[in-house]
N, C-alpha and C positions, 0 to 999 in steps of 0.2 A: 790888380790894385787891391790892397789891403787896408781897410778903414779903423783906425783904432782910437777907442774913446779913451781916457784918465788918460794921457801917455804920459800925465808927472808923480802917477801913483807908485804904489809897489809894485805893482803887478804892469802894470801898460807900459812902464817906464823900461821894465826887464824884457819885456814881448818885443818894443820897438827895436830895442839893442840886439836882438834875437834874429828880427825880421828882417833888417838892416845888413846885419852880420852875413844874413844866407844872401843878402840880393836882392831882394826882395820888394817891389813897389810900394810905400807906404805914404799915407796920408792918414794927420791926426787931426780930430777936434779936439780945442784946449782953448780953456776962459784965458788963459796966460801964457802966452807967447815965449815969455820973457822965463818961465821956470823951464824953458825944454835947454838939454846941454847940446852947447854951441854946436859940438859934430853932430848930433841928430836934429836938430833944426837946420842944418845946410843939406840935409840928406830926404828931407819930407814934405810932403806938400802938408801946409796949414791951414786949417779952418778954424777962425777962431769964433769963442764961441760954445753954447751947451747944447748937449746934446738932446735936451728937450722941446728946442725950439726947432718947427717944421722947417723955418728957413736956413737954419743952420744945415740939419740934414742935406735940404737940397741942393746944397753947395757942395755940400760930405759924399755923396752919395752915388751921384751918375758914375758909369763908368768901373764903380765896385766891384771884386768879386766875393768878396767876404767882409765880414763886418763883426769886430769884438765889441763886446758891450759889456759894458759895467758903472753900475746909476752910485755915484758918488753920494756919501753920507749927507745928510740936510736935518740934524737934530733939530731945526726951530719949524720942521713940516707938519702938518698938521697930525700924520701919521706913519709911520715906515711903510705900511702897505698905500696907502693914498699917494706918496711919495715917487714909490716904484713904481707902481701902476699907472701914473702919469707918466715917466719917462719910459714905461716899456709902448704904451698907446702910441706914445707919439713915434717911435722907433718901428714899431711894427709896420704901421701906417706910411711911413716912410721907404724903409726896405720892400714893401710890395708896390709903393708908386715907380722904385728905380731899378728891381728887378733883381737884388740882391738875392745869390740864390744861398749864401750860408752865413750862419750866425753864429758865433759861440760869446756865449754868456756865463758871468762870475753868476754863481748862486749858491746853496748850500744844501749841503747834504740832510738828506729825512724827509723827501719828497713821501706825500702821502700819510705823516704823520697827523694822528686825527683829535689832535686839541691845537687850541690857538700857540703859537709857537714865535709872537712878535717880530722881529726884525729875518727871523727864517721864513717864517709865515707869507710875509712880504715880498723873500725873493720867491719863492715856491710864485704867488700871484703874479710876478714880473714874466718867469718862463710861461705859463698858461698867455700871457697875452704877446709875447712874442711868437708864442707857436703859430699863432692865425697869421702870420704874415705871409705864409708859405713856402718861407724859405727851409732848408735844412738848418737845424736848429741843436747844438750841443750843448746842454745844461752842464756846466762844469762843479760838481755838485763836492764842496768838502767840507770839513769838519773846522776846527780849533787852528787859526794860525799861530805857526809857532813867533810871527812877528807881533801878536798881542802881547808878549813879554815886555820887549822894549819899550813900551809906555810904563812897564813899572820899575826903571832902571833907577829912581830915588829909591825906591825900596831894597830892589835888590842891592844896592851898594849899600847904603845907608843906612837898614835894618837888619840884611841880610836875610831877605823873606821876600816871597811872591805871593799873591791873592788870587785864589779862584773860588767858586763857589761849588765845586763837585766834592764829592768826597776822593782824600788825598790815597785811597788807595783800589780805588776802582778806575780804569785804563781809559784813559784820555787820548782821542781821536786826534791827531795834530799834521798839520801838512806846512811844507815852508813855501813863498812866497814865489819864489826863484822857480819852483818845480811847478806852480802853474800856468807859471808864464811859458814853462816850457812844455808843458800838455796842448797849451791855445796853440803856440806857434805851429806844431806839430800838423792841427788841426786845421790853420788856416794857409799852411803852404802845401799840404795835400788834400785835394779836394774832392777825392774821390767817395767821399762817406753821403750816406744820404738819410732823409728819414730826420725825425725828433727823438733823441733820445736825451737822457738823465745819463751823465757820464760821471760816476766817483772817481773824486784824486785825493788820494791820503797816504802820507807818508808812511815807511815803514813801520816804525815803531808800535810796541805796546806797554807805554809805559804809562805808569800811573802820577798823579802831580807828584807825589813823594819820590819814585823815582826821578822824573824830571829835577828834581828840588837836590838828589845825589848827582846826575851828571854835569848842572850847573854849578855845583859844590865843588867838581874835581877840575872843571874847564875854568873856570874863572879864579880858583887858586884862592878862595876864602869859603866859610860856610854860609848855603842856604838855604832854607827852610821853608816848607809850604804850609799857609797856614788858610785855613777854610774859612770863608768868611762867609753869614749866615744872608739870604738873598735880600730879608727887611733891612739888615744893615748895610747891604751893598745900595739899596733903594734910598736909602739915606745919604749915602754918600750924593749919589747923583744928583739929590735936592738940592743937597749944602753947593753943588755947584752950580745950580742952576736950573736943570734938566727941567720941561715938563713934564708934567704928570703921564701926557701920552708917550714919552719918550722915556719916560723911566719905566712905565708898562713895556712897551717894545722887548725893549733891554733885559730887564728883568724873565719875561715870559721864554724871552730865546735861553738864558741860562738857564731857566729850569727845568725846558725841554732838553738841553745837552745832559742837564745832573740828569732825567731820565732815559735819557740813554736814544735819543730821535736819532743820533749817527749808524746807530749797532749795526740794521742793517746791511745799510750803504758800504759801512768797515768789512762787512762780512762778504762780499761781491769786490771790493776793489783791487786792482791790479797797483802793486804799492810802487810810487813812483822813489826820486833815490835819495834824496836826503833827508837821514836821520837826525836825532834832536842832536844828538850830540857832534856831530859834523857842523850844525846849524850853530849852536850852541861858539862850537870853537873857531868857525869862520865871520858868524855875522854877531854872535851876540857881546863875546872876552874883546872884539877892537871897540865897539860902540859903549861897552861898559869902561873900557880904559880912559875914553874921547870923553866921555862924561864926569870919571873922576878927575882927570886933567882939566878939565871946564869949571870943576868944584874949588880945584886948587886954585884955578889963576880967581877966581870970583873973591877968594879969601883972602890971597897974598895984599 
C-alpha cells in the first residue's frame, strides 16, 4: 500500500495516475474529496483530511509500505519554516508509530547552503525532521519548476514577457512537474533502496531565462521576452497583494538564494531526468496559453 499526500496537486495528482497505471495499491489523504477525477477516486482508498492532523495519519497510515509527502503552501503561516516543520513533526511521529518503512519527500535542491534561504530553508528543516522517523527517507531535492511559468500566462500573452529575478543570462536550474512524479513513483514501487539520502531531480537543460524567453518565442508562435525584475520590487508586488511581511521574507530570501547560485551544486551531481523546457514548453505550456487566450476572447465577446 502506497500513501500519497496533495493527490489534487501537480505533482501527487501525476504520481496517483502513475501508481494506478502500474497497479499499484493506493490510498490518499485530501481535504477535498470532491477535486479527485472520478476514475481515480473509484480506484483509491480516501482519507480525508490533512496531513497534519495525528488522527488523520492514523487512519492514513496502518498497513503502509511507503509514504509520499509533500506540506502544501499556507502563505497566511506564521512562517514557511514553522509551517513545515509542523507538518514534517507530526508526519515523522506518525510514520514511526505505523512502522512505515519509506518516505519520499518534495524539497529543494541546496541542501547545506549556509545563509537563510526562506521557503528552501523550510524544506531543508522539513527533511531534517522527517529523517528521525526511522524510515528510509528520499529528499527529492530540485530546482526552478518549469510549471512557475504558467502563473505568468497574462504576461506572457499579454506583454509578451516573463519575470524572474536572476540575471537573464546565467543558466537556470528548471525541472518539469510530470518528471518528478515520475522519479517518486519509481521510488515508491521499488523498494529496495535504503538509507536517508538528498536525491537531485533536474531537468536536462542549460538554459539561461533569455534563452528560455527564445524557445518560448519559437513554440508559442509570437515574441517573448525575459525581463529581470529587481527582488525590492518583486517584494512589492507581494505587499500590493497582500503577503505578510514573513511571507514576502520567505519568498524573496529563496530567490536570492537561487540568483546565487544554492542549486550549482546539486545541478552538478544530477542524473538529468527527460523533459526539456522546450518539449515542456510545446506540450503543456502553447495548449494552456491557447485555453487562456480563448478564455480572454469569450470574456470580451
Amino acid at each position: 500500500m502506497i500513501v500519497v499526500t496533495t493527490p489534487t496537486g501537480q505533482i501527487g495528482s501525476r504520481l496517483v495516475r502513475r501508481l494506478l497505471d502500474g497497479g499499484e495499491e493506493v490510498r490518499v489523504i485530501v481535504r477535498d474529496a470532491s477535486r479527485l477525477d472520478d476514475r481515480v477516486r473509484e480506484q483509491v482508498e480516501v482519507v480525508s483530511g490533512t496531513h497534519d492532523d495525528p488522527a488523520v495519519l492514523d487512519k492514513a497510515l496502518p498497513g503502509a509500505d511507503a509514504l509520499f509527502w509533500l506540506v502544501p503552501p499556507n502563505p497566511r503561516a506564521p512562517s514557511a519554516e514553522a509551517h513545515y516543520v509542523h507538518f514534517a513533526r507530526e508526519g515523522a511521529a506518525a510514520v514511526a508509530r505505523h512502522g512505515v518503512g519509506h518516505v519520499v519527500g518534495v524539497s529543494s535542491a541546496g541542501h547545506g547552503w549556509p545563509t537563510p534561504a526562506g521557503v528552501l530553508s523550510a524544506a531543508f528543516a522539513m527533511d531534517a525532521e522527517l529523517a528521525t522517523s526511522g524510515a528510509a527517507y528520499r529528499a527529492l531535492s530540485m530546482p526552478f519548476y518549469m510549471e512557475n511559468v504558467l502563473r505568468q500566462l497574462d504576461a506572457v500573452q499579454g506583454q509578451n514577457a516573463f519575470y524572474l529575478t536572476c540575471a537573464g543570462d546565467q543558466p537556470l536550474a528548471t525541472i518539469a512537474t510530470r518528471d518528478i512524479a515520475a522519479v517518486a513513483a519509481g521510488l515508491l514501487t521499488d523498494l529496495s533502496w535504503a538509507g536517508q539520502e538528498n536525491l537531485p531531480v533536474f531537468g536536462p537543460d542549460r538554459l539561461t531565462p533569455d534563452g528560455m524567453a527564445e524557445v518560448m518565442s519559437q513554440e508559442l508562435g509570437h515574441p517573448v521576452a525575459y525581463r529581470r525584475m529587481a527582488l525590492d520590487d518583486y517584494a512589492s508586488l507581494l505587499r500590493s497583494q497582500g503577503a505578510a511581511e514573513q511571507a514576502v521574507k520567505d519568498v524573496t530570501d529563496a530567490f536570492a538564494a537561487q540568483d546565487h547560485g544554492i542549486y550549482d551544486a546539486d545541478w552538478a551531481s544530477a542524473e538529468p531526468t527527460a523533459t526539456d523546457f522546450r518539449t515542456w514548453c510545446r506540450e503543456v505550456l502553447k495548449p494552456a496559453a491557447d485555453a487562456h487566450t480563448a478564455a480572454a476572447a469569450r470574456t470580451a465577446s
